[in-house]
LUMROTI-230112 format. One line per field, with one value per residue (C-alpha): residue number from 1; z, y, x. Coordinates in pm, 1 decimal. Example, Ala and Ser with C-alpha at 12.3 -4.5 7.8 and 13.67 -1.06 7.14 Angstrom:
2
num [1 / 2];
Z [780.0 / 714.0];
Y [-450.0 / -106.0];
X [1230.0 / 1367.0];
END
This chain:
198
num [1 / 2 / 3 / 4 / 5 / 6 / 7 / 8 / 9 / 10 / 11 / 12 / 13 / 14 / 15 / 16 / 17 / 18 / 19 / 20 / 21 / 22 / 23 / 24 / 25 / 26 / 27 / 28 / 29 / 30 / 31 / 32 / 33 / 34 / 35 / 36 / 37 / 38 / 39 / 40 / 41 / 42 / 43 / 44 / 45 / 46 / 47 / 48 / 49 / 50 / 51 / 52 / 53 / 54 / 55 / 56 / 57 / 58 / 59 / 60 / 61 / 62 / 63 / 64 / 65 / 66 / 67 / 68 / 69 / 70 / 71 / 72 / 73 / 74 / 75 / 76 / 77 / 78 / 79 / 80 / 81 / 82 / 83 / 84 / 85 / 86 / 87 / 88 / 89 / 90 / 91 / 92 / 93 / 94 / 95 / 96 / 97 / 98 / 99 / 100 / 101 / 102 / 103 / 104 / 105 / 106 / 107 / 108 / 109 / 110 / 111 / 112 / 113 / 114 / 115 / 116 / 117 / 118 / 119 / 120 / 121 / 122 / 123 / 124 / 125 / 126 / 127 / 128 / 129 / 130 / 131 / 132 / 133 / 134 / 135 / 136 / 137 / 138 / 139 / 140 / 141 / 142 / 143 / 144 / 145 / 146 / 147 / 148 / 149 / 150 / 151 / 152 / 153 / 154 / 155 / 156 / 157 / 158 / 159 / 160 / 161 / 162 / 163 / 164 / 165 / 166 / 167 / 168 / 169 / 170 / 171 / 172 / 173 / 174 / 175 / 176 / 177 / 178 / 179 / 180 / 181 / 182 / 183 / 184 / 185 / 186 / 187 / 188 / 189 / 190 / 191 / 192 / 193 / 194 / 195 / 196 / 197 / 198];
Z [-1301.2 / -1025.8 / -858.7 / -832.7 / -1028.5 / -769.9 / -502.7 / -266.8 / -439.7 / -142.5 / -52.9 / -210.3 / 97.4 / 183.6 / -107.0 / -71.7 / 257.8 / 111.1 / -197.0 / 20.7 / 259.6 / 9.5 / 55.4 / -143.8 / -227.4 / -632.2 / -787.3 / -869.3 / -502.0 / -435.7 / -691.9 / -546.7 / -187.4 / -316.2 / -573.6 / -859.9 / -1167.4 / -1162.5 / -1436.5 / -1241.5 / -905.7 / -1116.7 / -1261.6 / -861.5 / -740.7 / -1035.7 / -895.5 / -555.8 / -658.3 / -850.0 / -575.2 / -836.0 / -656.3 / -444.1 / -230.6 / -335.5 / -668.6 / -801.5 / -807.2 / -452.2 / -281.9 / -534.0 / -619.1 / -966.8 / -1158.1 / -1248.5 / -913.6 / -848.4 / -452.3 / -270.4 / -299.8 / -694.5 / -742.9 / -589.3 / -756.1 / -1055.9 / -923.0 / -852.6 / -1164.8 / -1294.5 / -1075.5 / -1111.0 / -1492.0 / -1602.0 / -1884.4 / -2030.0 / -2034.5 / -1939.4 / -2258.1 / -2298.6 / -1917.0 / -2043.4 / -2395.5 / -2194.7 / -1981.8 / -2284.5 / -2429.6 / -2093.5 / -2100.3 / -1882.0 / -1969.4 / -1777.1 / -1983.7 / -2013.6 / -1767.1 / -1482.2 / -1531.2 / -1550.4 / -1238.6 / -1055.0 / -1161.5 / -1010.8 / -926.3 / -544.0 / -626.0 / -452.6 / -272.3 / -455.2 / -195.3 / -323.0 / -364.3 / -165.6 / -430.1 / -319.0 / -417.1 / -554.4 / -652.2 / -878.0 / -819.1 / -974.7 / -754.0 / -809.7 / -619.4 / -397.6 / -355.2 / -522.2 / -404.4 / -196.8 / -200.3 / 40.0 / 81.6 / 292.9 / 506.6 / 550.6 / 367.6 / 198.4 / 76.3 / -248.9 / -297.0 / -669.6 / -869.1 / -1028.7 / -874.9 / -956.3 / -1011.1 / -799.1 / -988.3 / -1164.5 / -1219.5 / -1055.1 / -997.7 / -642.4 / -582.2 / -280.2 / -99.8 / -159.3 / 139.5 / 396.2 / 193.6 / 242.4 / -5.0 / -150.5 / -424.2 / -697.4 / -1076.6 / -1270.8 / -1632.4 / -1613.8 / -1319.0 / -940.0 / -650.7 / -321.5 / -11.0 / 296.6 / 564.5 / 667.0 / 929.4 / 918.9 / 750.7 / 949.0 / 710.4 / 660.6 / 303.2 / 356.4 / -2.4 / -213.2 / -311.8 / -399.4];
Y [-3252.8 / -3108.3 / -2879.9 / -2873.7 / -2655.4 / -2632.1 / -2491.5 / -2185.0 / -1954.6 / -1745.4 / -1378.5 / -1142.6 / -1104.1 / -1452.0 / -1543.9 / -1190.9 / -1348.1 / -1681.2 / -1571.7 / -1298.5 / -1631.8 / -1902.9 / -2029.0 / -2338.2 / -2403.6 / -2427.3 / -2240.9 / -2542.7 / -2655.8 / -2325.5 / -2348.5 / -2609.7 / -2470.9 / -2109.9 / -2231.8 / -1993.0 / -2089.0 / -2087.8 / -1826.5 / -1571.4 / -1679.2 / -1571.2 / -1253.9 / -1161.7 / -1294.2 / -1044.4 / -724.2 / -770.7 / -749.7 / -455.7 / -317.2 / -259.1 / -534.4 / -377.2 / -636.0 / -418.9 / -308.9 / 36.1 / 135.3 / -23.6 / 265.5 / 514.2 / 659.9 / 606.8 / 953.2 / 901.7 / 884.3 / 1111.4 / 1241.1 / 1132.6 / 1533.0 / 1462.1 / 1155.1 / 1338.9 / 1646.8 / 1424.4 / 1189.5 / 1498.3 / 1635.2 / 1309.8 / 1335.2 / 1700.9 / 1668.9 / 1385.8 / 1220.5 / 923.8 / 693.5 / 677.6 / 742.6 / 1044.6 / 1169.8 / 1049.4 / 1272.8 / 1550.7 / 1489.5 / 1469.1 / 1803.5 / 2005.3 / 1902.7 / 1556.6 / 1309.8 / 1004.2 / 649.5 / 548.2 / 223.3 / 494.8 / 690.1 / 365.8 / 214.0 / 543.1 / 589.3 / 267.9 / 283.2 / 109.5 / -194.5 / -185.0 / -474.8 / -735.7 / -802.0 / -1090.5 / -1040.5 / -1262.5 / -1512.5 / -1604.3 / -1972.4 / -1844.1 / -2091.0 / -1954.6 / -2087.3 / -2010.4 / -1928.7 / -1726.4 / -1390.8 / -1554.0 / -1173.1 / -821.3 / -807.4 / -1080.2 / -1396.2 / -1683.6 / -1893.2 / -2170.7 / -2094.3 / -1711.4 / -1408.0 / -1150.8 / -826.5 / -684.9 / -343.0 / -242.7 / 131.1 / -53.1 / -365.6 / -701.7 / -866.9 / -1176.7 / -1534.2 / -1340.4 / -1608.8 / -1452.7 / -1602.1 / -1557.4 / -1596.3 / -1808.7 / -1816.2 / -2225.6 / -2299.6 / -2166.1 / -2131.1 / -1779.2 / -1537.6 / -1258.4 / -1059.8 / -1148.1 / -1056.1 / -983.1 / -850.4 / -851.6 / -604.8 / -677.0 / -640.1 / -633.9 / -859.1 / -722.9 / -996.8 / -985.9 / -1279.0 / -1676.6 / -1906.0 / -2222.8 / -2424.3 / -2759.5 / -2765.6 / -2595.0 / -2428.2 / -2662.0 / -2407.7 / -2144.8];
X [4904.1 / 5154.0 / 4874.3 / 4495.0 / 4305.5 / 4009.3 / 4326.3 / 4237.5 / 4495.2 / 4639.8 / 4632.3 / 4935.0 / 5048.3 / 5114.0 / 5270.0 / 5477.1 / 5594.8 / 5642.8 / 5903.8 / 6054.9 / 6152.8 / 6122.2 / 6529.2 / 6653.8 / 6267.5 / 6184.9 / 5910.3 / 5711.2 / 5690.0 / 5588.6 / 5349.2 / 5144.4 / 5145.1 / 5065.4 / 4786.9 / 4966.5 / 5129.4 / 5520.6 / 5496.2 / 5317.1 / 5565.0 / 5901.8 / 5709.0 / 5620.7 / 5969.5 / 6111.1 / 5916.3 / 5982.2 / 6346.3 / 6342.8 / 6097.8 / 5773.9 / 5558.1 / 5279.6 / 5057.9 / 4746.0 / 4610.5 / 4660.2 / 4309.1 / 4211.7 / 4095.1 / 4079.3 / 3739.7 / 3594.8 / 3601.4 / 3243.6 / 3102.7 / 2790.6 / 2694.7 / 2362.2 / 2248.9 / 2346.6 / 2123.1 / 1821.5 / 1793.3 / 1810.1 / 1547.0 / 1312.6 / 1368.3 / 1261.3 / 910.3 / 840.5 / 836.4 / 651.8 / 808.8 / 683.9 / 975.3 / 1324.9 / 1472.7 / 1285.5 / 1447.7 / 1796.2 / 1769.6 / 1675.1 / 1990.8 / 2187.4 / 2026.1 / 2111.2 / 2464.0 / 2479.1 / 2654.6 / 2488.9 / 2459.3 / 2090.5 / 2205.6 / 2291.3 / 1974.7 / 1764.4 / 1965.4 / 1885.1 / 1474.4 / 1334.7 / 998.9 / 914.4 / 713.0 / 355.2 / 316.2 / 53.0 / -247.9 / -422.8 / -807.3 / -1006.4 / -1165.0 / -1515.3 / -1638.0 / -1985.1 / -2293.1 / -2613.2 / -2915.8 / -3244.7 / -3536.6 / -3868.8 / -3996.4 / -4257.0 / -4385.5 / -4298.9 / -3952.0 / -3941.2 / -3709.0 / -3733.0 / -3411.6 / -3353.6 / -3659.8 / -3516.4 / -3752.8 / -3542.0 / -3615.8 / -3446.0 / -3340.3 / -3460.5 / -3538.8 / -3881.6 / -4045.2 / -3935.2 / -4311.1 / -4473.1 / -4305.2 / -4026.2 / -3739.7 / -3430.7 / -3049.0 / -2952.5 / -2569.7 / -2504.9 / -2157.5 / -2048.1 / -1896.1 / -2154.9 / -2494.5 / -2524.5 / -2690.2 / -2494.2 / -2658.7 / -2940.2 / -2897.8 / -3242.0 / -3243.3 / -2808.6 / -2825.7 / -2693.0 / -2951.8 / -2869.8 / -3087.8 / -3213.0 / -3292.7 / -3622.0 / -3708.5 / -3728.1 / -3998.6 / -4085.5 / -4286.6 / -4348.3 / -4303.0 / -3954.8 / -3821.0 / -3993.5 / -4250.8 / -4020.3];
END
C-alpha cells in the first residue's frame, strides 16, 4: 500500500497550510505525507476553494444545551439527602413527576455515594487449649495465676478453654458453658512441677 495505516494523521491546520501551498505536488504524495486519504484531500482542497473549510469543528467551543450549573447539581444532590429515597430510580421518577427532565444516567452519575475507606481488621492467630480451674476462679498458665471475671463461680477442677495469642503465648479470654470470660493477672507461680498439674 502507498501509505501506512499506523501514520500520525496531521492537524487541520497543517494540512490547511499544506494544500493552500501544495504547487505541482499530486494528491497521492500528499496523501502519504499528510496521513489522509486522497479522497478526503480533494473534498478539503474543494472547500477551501469555495471558502466553506473551517480548521475547527462547528461545535468546538460551543456549550452543550443540556449543561446544568454547580448551584444546579447541589440543590439536586440535597434534595436527594434531605428526602430519603430508597434507590435511584425512585429519586429519578420523582424528577420526572416534578417536571425534570434528567436521564436516569445523569442522576445516577450525579448521586455517588463517597466510598468509606476499608480498614482491615487486625486478624489475631488464636490457639485453644484446655486447662482446669486449679481454684474457684482461678487459672494458672505458664507458671502465671489468673483470676476470671464471672456473674456465678466457675467451681475448683472445672474444664475450661483458655484462648492463647499463637505467636507470643499470651492468654486472651476463657470460654466456659459457650460464654467469654475475661482474665485478671494475679502474680507468678515458681514451681517445680511447672503446669503439669494444671
Amino acid at each position: 500500500m502507498w501509505y501506512s495505516i499506523d501514520m500520525e494523521k496531521l492537524s487541520k491546520k497543517e494540512v490547511f497550510k499544506l494544500l493552500k501551498n501544495k504547487g505541482t505536488k499530486t494528491f497521492k504524495e500528499l496523501s502519504s505525507i499528510t496521513g489522509y486519504h486522497e479522497k478526503s484531500l480533494n473534498r478539503i482542497a474543494t472547500e477551501i476553494k469555495n471558502g466553506r473549510y473551517h480548521e475547527m469543528h462547528g461545535n468546538c467551543g460551543r456549550k452543550p444545551y443540556n449543561k446544568i450549573s454547580e448551584k444546579e447539581k447541589e440543590s439536586l444532590r440535597s434534595l436527594y439527602y434531605k428526602n430519603t429515597y430508597l434507590t435511584k430510580k425512585e429519586f429519578h421518577q420523582f424528577l420526572c413527576l416534578k417536571g425534570y427532565h434528567y436521564s436516569y444516567a445523569f442522576v445516577a452519575k450525579l448521586i455517588v455515594k463517597e466510598k468509606k475507606k476499608k480498614t482491615r481488621k487486625q486478624v489475631i492467630d488464636i490457639l485453644h487449649v484446655s486447662r482446669k480451674m486449679i481454684l474457684e476462679n482461678t487459672l494458672q498458665y505458664r507458671n502465671k495465676r489468673y483470676l476470671v471475671k464471672t456473674e456465678s463461680p466457675i467451681p475448683h477442677h472445672e474444664c475450661v478453654v483458655l484462648f492463647v495469642k499463637r505467636e507470643t503465648f499470651e492468654p486472651l479470654y476463657i470460654e466456659y458453658k459457650k460464654k467469654r470470660y475475661q482474665l485478671l493477672y494475679q502474680k507468678q507461680v515458681y514451681s517445680k512441677c511447672g503446669n503439669t498439674k494444671y
